[in-house]
MDAnalysis code that builds the backbone (N, CA, C; Angstrom):
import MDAnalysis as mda
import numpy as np

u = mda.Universe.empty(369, n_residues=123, atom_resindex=np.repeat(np.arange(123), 3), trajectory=True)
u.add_TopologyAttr("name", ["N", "CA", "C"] * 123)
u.add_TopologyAttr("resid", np.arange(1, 124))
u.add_TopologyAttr("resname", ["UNK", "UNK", "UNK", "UNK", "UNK", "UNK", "UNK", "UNK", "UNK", "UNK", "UNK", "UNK", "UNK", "UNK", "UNK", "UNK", "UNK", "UNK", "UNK", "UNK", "UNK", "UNK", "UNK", "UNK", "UNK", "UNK", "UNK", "UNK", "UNK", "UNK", "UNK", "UNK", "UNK", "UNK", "UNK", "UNK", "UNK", "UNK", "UNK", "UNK", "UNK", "UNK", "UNK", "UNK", "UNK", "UNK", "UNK", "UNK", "UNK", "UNK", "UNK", "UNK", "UNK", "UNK", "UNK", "UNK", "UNK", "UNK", "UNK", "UNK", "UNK", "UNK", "UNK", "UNK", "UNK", "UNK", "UNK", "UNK", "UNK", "UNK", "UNK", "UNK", "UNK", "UNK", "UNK", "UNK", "UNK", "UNK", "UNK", "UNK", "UNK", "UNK", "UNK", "UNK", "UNK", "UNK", "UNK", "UNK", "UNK", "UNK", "UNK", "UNK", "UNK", "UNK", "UNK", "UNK", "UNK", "UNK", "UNK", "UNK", "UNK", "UNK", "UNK", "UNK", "UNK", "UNK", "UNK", "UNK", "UNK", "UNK", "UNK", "UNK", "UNK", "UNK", "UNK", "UNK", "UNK", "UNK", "UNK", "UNK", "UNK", "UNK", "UNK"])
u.atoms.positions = np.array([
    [75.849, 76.618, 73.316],
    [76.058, 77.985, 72.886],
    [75.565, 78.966, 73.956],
    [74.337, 78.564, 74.525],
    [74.181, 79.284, 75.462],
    [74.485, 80.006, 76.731],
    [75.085, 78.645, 77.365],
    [75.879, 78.019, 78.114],
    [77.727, 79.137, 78.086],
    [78.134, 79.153, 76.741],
    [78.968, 80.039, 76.920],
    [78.651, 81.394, 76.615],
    [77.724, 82.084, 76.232],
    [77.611, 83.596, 76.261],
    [77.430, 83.733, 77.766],
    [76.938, 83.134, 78.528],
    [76.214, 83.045, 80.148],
    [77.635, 83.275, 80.390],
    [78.722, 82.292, 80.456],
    [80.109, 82.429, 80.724],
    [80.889, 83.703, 80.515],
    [80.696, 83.783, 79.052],
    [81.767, 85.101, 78.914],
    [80.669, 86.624, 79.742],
    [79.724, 86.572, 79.493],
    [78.765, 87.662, 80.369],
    [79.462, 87.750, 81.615],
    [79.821, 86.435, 82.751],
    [79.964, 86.785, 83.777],
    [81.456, 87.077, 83.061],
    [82.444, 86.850, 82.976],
    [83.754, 87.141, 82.452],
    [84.302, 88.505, 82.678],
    [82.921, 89.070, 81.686],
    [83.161, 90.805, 81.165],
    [82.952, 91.320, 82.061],
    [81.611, 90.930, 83.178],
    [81.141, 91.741, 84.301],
    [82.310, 91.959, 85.222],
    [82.960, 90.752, 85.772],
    [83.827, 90.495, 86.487],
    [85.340, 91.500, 86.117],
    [85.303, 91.489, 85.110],
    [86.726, 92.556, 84.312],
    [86.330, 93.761, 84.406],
    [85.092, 94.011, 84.221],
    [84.514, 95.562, 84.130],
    [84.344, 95.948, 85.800],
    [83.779, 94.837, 86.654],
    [83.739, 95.438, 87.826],
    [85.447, 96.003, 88.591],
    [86.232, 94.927, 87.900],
    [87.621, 94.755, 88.800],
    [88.296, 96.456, 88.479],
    [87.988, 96.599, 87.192],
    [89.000, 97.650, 86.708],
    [87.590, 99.022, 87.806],
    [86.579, 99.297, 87.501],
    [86.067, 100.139, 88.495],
    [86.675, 100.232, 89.382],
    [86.902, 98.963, 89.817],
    [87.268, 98.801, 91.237],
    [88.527, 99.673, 91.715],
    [89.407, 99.306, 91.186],
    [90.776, 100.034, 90.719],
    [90.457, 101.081, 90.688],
    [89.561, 101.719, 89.522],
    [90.463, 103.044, 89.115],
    [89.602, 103.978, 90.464],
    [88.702, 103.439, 91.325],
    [87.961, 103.744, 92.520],
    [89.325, 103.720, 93.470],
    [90.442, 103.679, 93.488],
    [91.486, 103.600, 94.582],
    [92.598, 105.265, 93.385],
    [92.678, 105.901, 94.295],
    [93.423, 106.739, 94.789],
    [94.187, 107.564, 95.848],
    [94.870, 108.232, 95.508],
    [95.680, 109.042, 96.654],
    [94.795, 109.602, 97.715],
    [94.221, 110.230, 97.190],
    [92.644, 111.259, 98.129],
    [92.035, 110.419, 98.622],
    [91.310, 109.328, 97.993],
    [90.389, 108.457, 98.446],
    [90.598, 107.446, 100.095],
    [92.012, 107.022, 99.151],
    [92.372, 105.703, 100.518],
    [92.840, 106.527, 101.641],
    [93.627, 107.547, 101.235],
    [94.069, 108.506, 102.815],
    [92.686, 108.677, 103.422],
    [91.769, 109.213, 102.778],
    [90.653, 109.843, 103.317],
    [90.029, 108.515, 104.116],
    [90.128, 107.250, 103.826],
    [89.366, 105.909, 104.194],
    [90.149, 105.933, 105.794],
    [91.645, 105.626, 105.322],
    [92.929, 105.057, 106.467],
    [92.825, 106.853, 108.011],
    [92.202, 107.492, 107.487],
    [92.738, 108.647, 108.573],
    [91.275, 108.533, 109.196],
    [89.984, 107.784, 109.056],
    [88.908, 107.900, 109.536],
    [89.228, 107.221, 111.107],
    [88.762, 107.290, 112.313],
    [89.300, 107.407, 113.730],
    [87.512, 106.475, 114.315],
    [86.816, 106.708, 113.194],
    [85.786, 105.798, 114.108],
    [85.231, 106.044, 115.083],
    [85.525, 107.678, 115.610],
    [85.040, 108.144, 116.717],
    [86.056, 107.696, 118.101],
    [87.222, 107.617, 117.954],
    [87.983, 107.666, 118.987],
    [88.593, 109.366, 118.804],
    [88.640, 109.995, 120.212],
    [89.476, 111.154, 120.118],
    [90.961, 110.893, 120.053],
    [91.643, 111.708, 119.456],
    [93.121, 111.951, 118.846],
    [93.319, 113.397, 119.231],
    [94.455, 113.897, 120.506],
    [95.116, 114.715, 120.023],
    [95.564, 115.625, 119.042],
    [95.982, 116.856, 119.103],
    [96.544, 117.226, 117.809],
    [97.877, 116.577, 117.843],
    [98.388, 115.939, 118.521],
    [99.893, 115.757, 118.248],
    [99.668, 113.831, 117.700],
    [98.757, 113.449, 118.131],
    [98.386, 111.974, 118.235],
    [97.836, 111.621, 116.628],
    [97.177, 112.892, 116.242],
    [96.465, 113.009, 115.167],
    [97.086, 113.189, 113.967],
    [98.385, 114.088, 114.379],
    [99.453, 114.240, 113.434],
    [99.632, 112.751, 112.975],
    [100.496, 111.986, 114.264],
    [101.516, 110.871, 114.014],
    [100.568, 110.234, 113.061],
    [98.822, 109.885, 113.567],
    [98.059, 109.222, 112.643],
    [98.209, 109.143, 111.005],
    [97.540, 110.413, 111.092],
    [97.825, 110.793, 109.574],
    [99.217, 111.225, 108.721],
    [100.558, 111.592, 109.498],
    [102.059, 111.311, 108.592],
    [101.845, 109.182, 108.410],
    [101.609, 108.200, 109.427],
    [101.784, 106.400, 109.297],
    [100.788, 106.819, 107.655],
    [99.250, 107.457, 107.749],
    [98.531, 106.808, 106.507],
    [99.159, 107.564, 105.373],
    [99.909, 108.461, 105.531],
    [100.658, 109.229, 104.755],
    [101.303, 108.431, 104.157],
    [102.477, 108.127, 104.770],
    [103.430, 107.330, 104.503],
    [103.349, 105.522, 103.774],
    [102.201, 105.445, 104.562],
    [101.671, 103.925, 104.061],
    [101.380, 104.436, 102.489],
    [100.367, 105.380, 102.493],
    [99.459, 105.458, 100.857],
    [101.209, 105.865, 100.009],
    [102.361, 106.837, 100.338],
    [102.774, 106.803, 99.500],
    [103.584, 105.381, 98.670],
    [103.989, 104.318, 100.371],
    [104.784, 103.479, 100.132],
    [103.799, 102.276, 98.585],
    [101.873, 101.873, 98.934],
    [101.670, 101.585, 98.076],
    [101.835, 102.296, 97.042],
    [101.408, 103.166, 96.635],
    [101.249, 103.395, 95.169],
    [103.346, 103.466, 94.557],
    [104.350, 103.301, 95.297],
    [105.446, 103.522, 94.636],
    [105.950, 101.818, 93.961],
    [104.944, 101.047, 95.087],
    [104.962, 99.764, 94.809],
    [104.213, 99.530, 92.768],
    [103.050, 100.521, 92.930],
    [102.877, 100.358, 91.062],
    [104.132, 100.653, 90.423],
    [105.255, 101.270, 90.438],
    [106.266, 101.597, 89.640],
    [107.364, 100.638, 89.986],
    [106.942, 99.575, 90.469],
    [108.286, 98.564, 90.743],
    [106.866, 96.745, 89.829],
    [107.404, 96.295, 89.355],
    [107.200, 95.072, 89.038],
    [106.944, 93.597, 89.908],
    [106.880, 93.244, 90.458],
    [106.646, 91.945, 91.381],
    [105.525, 91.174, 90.969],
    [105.683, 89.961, 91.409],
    [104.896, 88.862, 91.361],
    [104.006, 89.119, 92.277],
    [102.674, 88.368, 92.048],
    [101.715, 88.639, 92.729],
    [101.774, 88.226, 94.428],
    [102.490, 87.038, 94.544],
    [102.713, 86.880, 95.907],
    [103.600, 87.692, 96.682],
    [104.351, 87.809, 96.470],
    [105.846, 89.121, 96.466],
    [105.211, 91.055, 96.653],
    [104.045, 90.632, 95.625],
    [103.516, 92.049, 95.699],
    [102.490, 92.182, 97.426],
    [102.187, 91.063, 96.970],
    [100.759, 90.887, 98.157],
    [101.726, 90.898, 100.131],
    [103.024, 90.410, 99.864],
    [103.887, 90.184, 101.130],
    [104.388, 91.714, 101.522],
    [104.773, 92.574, 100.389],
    [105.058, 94.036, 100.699],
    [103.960, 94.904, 100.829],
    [102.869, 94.802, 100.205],
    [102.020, 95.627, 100.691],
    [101.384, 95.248, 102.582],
    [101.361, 94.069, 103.005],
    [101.418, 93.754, 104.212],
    [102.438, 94.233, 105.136],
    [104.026, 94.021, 104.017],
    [105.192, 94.873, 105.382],
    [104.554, 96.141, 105.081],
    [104.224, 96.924, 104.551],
    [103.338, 98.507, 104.871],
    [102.486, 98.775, 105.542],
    [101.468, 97.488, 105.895],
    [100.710, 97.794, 106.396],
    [101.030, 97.144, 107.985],
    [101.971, 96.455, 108.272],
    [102.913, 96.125, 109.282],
    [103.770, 97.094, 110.050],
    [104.177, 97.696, 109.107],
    [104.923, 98.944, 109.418],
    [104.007, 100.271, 109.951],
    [103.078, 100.646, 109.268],
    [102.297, 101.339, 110.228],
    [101.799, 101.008, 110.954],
    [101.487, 99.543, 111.505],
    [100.988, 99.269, 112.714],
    [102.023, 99.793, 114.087],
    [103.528, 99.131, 113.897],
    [104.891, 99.698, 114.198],
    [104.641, 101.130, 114.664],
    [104.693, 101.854, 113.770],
    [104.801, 103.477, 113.625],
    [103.969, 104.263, 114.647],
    [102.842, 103.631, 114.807],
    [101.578, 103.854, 115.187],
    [101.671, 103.468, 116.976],
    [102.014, 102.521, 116.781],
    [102.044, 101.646, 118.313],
    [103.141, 102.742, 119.034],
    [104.001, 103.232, 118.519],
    [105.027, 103.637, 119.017],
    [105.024, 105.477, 119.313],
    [104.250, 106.123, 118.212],
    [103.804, 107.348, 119.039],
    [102.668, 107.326, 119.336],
    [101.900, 106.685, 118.831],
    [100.018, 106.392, 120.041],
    [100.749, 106.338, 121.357],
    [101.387, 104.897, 121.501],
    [101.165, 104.366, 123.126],
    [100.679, 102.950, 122.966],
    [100.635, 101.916, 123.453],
    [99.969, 100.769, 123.515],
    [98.665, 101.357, 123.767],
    [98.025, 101.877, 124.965],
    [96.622, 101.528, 124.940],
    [96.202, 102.280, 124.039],
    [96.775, 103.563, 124.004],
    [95.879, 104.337, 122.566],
    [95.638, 103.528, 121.137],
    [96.905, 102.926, 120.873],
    [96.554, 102.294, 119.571],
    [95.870, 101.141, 119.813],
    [95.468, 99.882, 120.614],
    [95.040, 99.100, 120.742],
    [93.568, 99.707, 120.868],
    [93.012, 100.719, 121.129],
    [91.970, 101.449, 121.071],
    [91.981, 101.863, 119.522],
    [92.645, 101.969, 119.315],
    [92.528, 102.660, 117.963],
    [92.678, 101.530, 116.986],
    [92.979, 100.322, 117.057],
    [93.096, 99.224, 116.495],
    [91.383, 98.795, 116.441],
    [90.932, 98.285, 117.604],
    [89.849, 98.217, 117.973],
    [88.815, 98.645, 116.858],
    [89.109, 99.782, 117.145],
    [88.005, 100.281, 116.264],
    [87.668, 100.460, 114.689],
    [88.842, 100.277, 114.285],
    [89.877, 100.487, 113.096],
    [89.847, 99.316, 111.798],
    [89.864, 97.979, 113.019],
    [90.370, 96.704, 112.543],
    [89.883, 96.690, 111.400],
    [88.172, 96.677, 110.996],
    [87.652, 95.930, 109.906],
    [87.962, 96.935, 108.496],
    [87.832, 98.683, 109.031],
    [88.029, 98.984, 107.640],
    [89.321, 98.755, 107.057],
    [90.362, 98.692, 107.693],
    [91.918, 98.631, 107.422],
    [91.711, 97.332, 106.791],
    [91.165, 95.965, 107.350],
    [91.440, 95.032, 106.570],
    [90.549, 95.098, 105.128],
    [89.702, 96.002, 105.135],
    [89.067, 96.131, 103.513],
    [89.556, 96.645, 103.398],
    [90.266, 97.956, 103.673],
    [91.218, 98.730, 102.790],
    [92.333, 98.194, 102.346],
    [93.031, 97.019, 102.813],
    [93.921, 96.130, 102.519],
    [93.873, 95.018, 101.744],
    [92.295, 94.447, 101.354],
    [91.852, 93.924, 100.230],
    [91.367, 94.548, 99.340],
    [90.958, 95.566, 99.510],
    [90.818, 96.299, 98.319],
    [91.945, 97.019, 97.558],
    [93.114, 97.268, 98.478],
    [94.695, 97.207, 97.255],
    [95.032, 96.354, 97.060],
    [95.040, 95.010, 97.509],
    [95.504, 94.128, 96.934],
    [94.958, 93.557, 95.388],
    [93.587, 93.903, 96.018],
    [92.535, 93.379, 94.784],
    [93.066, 94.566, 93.307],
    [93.071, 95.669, 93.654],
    [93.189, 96.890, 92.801],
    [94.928, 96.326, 92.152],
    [95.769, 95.775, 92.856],
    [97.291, 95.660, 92.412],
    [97.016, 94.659, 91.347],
    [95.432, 93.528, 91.580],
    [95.629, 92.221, 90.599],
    [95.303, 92.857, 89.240],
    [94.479, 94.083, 89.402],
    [94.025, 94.615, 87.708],
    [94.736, 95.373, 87.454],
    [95.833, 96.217, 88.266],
    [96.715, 97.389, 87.440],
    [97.819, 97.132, 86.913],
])
C-alpha cells in the first residue's frame, strides 16, 4: 500500500510539473528566449533577419497546436522549423556570422527545442 501512494505521488508530481511546464511556453516568452544573441553584436539589418527566422519559427510552432499529429510526426516538424531557421539564418547572417552566432546560441536553442517538444507531449 505504501509502495503505491509513493508511486502515484511521483505520478501527480510529474503531471503537475509537465503541465507548468507548458503553460510556462508562450508567444512572448520563447521569442524573448530564441532572439537572446549571447553577447554577439548584430547589426540593425542582421538583427532584423534574426528576429523576423524567431518570428517566423515561434509562429510556425504554435500553428503546429491547431493541426493534430502523432507524436513522432509532431517531434520531425517541429525540427523542419527549427531546420529551417537555421536555413534562413545562414543565408542573411553569412556563414561566418551565423556559425558565430550558432556558437554561441547552440545550447539554449537545443533547450528551447526540448522544451517544445516536451510542452507539445502535455498540450
Amino acid at each position: 500500500m505504501k509502495e503505491i501512494i509513493i508511486k502515484l505521488s511521483f505520478c501527480l508530481a510529474f503531471l503537475i510539473s509537465s503541465i507548468g511546464f507548458a503553460q510556462g511556453l508562450n508567444k512572448k516568452s520563447l521569442i524573448s528566449e530564441l532572439n537572446k544573441t549571447d553577447g554577439l553584436s548584430l547589426d540593425a539589418k542582421q538583427k532584423s533577419s534574426y528576429e523576423k527566422a524567431n518570428n517566423d519559427l515561434v509562429k510556425g510552432l504554435f500553428d503546429l497546436d491547431k493541426k493534430s499529429a502523432t507524436g513522432a510526426d509532431r517531434d520531425n516538424k517541429i525540427d523542419d522549423l527549427f531546420n529551417q531557421r537555421d536555413k534562413n539564418l545562414k543565408s542573411s547572417l553569412g556563414a561566418d556570422k551565423y556559425n558565430d552566432l550558432k556558437k554561441k546560441t547552440e545550447k539554449s536553442t537545443k533547450k528551447i527545442r526540448r522544451k517544445v517538444k516536451l510542452a507539445k507531449l502535455v498540450l
